[in-house]
C-alpha positions as CSV (number, residue, x, y, z in Angstrom):
1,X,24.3,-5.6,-1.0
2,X,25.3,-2.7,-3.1
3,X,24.1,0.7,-1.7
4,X,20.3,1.0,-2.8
5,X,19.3,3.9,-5.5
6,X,16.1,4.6,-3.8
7,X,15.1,3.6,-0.4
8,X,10.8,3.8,0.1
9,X,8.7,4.3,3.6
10,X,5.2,2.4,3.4
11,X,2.8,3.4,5.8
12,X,1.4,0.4,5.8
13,X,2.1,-3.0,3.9
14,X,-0.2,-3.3,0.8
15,X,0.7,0.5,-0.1
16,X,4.2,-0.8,0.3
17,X,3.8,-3.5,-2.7
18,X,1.5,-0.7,-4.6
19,X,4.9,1.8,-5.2
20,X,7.7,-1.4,-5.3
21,X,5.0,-3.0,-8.0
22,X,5.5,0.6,-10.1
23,X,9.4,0.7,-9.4
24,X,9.2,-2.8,-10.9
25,X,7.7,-1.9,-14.3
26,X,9.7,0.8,-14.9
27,X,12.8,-1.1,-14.5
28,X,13.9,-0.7,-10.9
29,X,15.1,-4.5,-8.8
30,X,12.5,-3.6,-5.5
31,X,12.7,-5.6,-2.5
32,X,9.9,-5.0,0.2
33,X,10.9,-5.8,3.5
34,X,8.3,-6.4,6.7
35,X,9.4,-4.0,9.0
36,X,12.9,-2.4,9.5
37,X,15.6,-5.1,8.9
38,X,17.8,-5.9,11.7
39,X,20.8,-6.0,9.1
40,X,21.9,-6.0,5.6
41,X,19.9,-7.2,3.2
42,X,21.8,-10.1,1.1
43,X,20.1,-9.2,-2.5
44,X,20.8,-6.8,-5.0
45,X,18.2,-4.3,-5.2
46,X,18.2,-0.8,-7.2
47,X,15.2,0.2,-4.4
48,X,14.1,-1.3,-1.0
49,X,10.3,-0.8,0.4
50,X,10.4,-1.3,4.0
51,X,6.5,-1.8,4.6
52,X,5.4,-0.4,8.0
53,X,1.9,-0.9,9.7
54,X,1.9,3.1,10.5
55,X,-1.4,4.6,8.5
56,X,-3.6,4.4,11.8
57,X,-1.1,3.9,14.8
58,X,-1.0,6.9,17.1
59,X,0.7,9.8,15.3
60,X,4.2,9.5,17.4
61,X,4.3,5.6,16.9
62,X,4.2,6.5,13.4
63,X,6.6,9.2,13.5
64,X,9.5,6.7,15.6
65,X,8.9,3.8,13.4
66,X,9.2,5.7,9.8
67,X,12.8,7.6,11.5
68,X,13.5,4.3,12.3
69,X,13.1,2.8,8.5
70,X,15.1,6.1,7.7
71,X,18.1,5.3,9.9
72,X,18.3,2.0,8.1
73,X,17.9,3.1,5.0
74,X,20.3,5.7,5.1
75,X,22.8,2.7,6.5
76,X,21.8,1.5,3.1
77,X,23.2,4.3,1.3
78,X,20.0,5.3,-0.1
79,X,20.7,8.5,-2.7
80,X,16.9,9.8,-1.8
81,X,13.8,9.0,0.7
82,X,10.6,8.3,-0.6
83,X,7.3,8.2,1.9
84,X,4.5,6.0,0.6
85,X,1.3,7.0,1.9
86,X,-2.5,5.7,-0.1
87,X,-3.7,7.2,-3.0
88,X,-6.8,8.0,-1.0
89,X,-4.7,10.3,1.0
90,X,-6.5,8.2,4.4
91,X,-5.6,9.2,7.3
92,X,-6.8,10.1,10.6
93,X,-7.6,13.5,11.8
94,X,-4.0,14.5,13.4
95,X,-2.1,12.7,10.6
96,X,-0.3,10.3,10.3
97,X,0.7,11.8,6.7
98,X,1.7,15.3,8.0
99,X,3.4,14.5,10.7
100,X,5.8,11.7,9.3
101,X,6.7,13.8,6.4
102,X,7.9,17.0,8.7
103,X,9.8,14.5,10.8
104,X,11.4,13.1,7.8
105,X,11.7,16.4,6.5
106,X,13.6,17.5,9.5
107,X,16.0,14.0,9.8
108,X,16.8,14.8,6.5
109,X,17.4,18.4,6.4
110,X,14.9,19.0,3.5
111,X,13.4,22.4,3.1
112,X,10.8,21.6,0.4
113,X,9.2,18.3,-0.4
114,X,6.3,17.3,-2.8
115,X,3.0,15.6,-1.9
116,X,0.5,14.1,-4.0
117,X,-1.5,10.5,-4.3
118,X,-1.9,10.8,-7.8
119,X,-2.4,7.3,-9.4
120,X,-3.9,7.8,-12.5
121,X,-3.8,4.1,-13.4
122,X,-6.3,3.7,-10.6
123,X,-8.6,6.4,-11.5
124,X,-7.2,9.1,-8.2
125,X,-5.9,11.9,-9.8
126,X,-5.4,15.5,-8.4
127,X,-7.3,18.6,-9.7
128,X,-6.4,22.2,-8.3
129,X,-5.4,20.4,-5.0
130,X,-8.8,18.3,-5.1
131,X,-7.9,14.4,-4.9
132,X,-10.8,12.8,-7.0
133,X,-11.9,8.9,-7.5
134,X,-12.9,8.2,-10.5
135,X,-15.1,11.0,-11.8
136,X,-16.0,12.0,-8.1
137,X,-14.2,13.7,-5.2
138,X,-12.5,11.9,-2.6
139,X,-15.2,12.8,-0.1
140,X,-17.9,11.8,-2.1
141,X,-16.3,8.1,-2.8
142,X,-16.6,4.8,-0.7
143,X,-13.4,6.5,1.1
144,X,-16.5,8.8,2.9
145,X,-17.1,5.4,5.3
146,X,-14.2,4.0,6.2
147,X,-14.4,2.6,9.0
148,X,-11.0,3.9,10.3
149,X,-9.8,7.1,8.2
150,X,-13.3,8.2,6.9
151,X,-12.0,11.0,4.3
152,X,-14.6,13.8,4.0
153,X,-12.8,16.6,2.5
154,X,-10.9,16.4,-0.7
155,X,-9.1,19.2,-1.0
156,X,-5.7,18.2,0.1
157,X,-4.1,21.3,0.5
158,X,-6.5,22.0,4.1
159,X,-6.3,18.6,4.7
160,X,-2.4,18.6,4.8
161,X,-2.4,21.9,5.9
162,X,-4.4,20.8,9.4
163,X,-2.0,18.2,9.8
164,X,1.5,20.9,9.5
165,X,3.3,23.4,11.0
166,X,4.8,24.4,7.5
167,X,3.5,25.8,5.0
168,X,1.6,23.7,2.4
169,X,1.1,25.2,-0.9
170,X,-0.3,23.9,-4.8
171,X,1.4,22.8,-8.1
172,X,-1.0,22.8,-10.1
173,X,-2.1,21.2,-13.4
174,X,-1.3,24.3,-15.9
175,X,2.5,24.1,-14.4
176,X,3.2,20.6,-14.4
177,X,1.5,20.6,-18.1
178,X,4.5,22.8,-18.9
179,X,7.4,20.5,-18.2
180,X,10.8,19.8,-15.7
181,X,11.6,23.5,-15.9
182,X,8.5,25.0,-15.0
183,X,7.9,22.6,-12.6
184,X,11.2,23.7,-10.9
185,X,10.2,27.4,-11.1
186,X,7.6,27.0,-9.7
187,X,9.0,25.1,-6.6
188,X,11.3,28.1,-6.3
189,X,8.9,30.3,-6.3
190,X,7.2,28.8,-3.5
191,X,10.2,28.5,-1.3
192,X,10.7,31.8,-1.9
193,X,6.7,32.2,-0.3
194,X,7.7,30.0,2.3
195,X,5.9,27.1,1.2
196,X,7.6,23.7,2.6
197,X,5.2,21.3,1.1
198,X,3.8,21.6,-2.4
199,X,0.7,19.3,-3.5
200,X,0.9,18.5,-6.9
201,X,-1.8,18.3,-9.7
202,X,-1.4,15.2,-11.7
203,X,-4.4,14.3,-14.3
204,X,-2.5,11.3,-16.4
205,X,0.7,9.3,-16.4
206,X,1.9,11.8,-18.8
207,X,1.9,14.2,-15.9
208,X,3.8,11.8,-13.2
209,X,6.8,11.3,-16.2
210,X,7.2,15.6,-16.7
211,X,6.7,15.3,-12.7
212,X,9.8,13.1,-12.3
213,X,12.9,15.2,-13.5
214,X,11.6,17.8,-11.8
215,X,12.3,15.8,-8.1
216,X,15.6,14.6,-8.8
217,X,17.4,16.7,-6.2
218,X,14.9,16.5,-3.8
219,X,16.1,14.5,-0.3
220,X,12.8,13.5,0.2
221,X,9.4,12.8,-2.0
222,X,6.1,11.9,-0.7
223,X,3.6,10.8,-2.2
224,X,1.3,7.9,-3.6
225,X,2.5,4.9,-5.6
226,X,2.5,7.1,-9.2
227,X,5.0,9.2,-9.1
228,X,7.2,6.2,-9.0
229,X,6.8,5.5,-12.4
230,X,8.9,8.9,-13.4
231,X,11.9,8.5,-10.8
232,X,14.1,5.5,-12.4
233,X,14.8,7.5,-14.8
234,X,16.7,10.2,-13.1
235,X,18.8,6.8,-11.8
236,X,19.7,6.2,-15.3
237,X,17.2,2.9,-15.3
238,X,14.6,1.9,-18.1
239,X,12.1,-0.5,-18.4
240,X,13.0,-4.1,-18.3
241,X,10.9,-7.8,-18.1
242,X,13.7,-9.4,-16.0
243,X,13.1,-7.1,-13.3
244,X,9.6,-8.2,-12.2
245,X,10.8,-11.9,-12.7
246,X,9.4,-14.9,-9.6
247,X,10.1,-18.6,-9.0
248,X,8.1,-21.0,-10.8
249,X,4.4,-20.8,-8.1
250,X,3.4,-24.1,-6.9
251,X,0.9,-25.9,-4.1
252,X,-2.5,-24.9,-3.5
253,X,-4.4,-21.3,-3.4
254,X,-6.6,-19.7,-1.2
255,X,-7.8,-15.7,-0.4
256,X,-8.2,-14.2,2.7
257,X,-9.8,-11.1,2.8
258,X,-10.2,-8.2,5.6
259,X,-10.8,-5.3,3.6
260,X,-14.5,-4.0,3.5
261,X,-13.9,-1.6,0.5
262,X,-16.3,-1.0,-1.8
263,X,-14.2,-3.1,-4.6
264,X,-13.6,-5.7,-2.4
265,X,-17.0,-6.0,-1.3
266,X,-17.4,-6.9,-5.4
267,X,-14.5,-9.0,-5.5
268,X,-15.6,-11.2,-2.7
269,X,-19.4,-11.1,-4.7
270,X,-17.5,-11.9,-8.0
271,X,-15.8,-14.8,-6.5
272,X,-19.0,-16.5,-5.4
273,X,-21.2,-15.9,-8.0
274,X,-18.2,-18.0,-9.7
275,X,-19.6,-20.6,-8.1
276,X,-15.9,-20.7,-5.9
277,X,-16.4,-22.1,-2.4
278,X,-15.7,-19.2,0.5
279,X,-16.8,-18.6,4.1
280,X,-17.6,-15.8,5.9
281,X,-16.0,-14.7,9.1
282,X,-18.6,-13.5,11.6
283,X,-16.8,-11.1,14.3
284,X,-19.7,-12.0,17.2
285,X,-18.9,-15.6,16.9
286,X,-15.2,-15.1,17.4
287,X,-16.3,-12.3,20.4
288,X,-18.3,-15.5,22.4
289,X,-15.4,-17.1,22.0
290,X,-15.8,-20.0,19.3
291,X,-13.0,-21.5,17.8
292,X,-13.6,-19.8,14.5
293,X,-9.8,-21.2,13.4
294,X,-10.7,-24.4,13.9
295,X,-13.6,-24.8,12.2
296,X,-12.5,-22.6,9.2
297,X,-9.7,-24.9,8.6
298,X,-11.6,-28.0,8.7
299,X,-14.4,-26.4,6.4
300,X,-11.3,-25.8,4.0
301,X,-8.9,-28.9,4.3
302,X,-10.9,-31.2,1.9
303,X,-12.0,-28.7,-0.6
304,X,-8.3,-26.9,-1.4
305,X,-7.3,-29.9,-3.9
306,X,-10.4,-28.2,-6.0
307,X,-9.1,-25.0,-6.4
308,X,-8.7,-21.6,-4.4
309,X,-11.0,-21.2,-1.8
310,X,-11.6,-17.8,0.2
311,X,-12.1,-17.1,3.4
312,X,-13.7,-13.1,4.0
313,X,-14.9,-11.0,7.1
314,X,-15.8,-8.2,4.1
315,X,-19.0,-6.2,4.8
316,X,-21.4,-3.8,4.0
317,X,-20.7,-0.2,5.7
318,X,-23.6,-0.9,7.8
319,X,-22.7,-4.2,9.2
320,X,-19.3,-3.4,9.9
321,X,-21.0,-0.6,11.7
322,X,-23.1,-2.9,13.8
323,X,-20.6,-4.7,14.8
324,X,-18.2,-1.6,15.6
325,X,-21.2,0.0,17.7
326,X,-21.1,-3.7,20.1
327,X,-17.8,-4.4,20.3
328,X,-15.8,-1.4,20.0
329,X,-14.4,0.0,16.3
330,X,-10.2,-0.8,17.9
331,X,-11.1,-4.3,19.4
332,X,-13.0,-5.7,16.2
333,X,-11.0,-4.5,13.8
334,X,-8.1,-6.4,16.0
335,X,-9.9,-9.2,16.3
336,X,-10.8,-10.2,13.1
337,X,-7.4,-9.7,12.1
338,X,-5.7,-12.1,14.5
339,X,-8.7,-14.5,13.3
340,X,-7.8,-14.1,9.5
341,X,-3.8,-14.1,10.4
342,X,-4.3,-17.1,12.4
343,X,-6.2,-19.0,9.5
344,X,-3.8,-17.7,7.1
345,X,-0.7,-19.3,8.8
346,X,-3.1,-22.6,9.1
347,X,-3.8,-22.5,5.4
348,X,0.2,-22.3,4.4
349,X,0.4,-25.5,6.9
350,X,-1.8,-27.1,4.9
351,X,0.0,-27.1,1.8
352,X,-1.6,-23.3,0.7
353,X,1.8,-21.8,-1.5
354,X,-0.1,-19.0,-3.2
355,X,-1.9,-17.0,-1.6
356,X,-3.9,-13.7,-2.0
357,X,-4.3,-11.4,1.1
358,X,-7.4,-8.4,0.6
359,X,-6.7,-5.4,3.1
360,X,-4.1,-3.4,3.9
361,X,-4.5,-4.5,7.6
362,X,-5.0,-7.6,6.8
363,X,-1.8,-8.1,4.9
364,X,0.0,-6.5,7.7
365,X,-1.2,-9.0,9.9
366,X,-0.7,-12.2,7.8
367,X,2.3,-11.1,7.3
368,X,3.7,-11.0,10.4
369,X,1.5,-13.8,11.6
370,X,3.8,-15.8,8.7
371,X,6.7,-14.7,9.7
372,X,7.8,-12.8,6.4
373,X,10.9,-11.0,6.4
374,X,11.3,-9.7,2.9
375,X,9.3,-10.0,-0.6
376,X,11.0,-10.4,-3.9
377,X,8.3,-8.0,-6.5
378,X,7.2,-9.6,-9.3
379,X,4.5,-9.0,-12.7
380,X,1.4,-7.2,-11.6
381,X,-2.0,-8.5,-11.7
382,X,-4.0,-5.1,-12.1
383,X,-2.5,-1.7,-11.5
384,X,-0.9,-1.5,-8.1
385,X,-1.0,-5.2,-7.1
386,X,2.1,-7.4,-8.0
387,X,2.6,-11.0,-6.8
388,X,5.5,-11.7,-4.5
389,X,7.8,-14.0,-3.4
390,X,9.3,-14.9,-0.4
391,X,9.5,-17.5,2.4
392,X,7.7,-17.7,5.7
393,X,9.6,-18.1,9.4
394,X,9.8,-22.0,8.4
395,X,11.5,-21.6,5.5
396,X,8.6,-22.4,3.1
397,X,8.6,-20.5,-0.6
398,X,5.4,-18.7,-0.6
399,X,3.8,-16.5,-3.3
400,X,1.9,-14.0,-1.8
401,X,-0.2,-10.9,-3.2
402,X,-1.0,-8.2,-0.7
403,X,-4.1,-6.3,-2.4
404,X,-5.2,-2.7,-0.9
405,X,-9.0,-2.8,-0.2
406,X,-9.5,-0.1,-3.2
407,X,-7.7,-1.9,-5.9
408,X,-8.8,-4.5,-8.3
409,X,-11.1,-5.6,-10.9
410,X,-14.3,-7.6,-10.0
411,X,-12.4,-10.9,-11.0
412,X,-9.5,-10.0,-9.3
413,X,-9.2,-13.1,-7.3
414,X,-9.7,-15.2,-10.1
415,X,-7.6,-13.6,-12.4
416,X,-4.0,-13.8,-10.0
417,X,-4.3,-17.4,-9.8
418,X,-4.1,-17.9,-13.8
419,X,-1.4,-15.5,-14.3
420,X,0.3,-17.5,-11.9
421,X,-0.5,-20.6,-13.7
């Protein structure tokens, strides 16, 4: 493999998809590996995503494994580091966002770096160092429940701050408006303040493209999925349909879902209102100890020929509560996703060759459960969500989508299986 333009961190394996999807439409060949490759990758890439399953792993597990992906990437030849983290900005109270990117920051010898989850495509955008979802802040969205990084403050400059020894300053909108230049002065400026980190205000796409230029001699950037749009530019790279290009799909289809998002919550709703068949995944079953694998597999098996079926554990805020409160908020969310890993490898043995996965989690575990090495990015289905392609420990050529629990229309499920088709 040729050395890589751009080589990507993902905190966690649907995030990972989210920025190699935007590389993909702008032009860039992305590869997304599962974990840190043992060796060379044989493909020609432009930028390689190695997906971690870091976002809510104790903050030093994170900080090994993403120095880790760096070593290997820099064995790559990578020309600059990018961190993936959501565009929610989730994370738990002592990081994992702050401390990966000092670490990084450090292994690369990078005094300044940029941070901002601005996805405009998918309504976040950043306003005077507020992150806001939709036309509400961040702490007043469905991101105020989650049920493991529960984001109550939106201003990202405290909430960075609290998570960093350096100093964590603001870009804001009336600068980046300006252009590459400005943008640069102003970086400069705060360097010369003793600012290390620099949020960044981003209201539109128009914003991430002046934002781009501006970062081209930066070691490291870290941010959400958006800013990728304006980077493969400063590579010398432009748009291009052959980049996003998959195998012809074949075999059945089927969704598993973990995520208990509000969207997916509506997605699951959407999907059996369809009149689709789909069975939910009760955690206190699985906790006394019944063979939920089993029987979800035989409920399936004679109703796949029909069309996609899905298979969900998504909840209401207050029954994932409930269940949280009697079995513990680590061990459930465990649980359920060996459960829905387990019936997703029994799906793909049952002739299952495209298949959606809802939760970043989730995906994570179905992934591994699979045995996936490395996903070849292909068109998107709705901003941030591309299908993949790739094949399982058994050699098996799998399409495979690996949705974050925020993104998605209502018919989302639906809709993926006919663009495949």
């Amino acid at each position: 493999m040729a050395s890589i333009r751009l080589g990507c961190i993902a905190d966690d394996f649907t995030g990972a998809t989210d920025l190699a999807n935007n590389l993909v439409r702008s032009g860039m060949r992305a590869v997304q590996t599962i974990g840190v490759p043992d060796g060379t990758l044989q493909v020609d890439a432009d930028a390689v995503v190695v997906a971690l399953k870091s976002r809510t792993t104790p903050a030093a597990d994170a900080v090994r494994e993403s120095l880790a992906a760096l070593r290997w990437l820099q064995s790559q030849g990578a020309q600059q580091v990018y961190f993936k983290y959501c565009s929610t900005f989730d994370s738990t109270a002592q990081g994992n966002i702050g401390p990966v990117t000092e670490a990084l920051m450090e292994a690369l010898d990078a005094p300044f770096t940029i941070a901002t989850p601005a996805f405009p495509d998918n309504q976040r955008t950043v306003f005077k160092g507020y992150l806001f979802v939709g036309d509400v802040l961040l702490s007043e969205s469905g991101m105020r429940d989650h049920p493991l990084t529960p984001m109550r403050d939106a201003n990202l400059v405290r909430v960075l701050q609290s998570q960093c020894r350096r100093k964590v300053g603001l870009i804001d909108y009336r600068t980046v408006a300006k252009g590459e230049a400005a943008i640069r002065e102003r970086i400069a400026a705060l360097q010369a303040e003793g600012v290390a980190i620099a949020v960044v205000d981003a209201l539109g796409n128009d914003d991430l493209l002046r934002l781009g230029p501006a970062l081209k001699d930066l070691r490291l950037v870290t941010a959400g999925s958006g800013v990728a749009i304006g980077l493969p530019g400063n590579f010398g790279i432009g748009a291009s349909a052959a980049a996003s290009r998959l195998p012809a799909a074949e075999g059945l289809q089927a969704v598993v879902s973990g995520s208990c998002s509000v969207a997916t919550n509506r997605q699951v709703r959407s999907f059996i209102e369809a009149g689709r068949p789909a069975y939910a995944i009760e955690p206190l079953r699985i906790a006394a100890g019944d063979d939920v694998v089993a029987q979800v597999l035989a409920w399936a098996q004679p109703l796949l020929a029909q069309g996609p079926v899905l298979v969900y554990s998504t909840a209401e805020p207050a029954s994932v509560k409930a269940v949280q409160g009697e079995l513990g908020t680590d061990e459930a969310g465990a649980m359920v996703e060996r459960t829905i890993a387990a019936i997703a490898r029994g799906l793909v043995d049952l002739g299952v060759r495209q298949l959606v996965v809802a939760g970043g989690e989730t995906s994570g575990a179905c992934v591994q459960a699979l045995g996936m090495r490395q996903l070849q990015i292909g068109p998107q289905i709705d901003p941030g969500v591309p299908w993949c392609w790739g094949r399982d420990a058994a050699g098996r050529a799998l399409h495979v989508t690996l949705k974050s629990g925020n993104f998605g229309a209502d018919d989302f499920f639906a809709k993926a299986f006919t663009q495949l088709s």
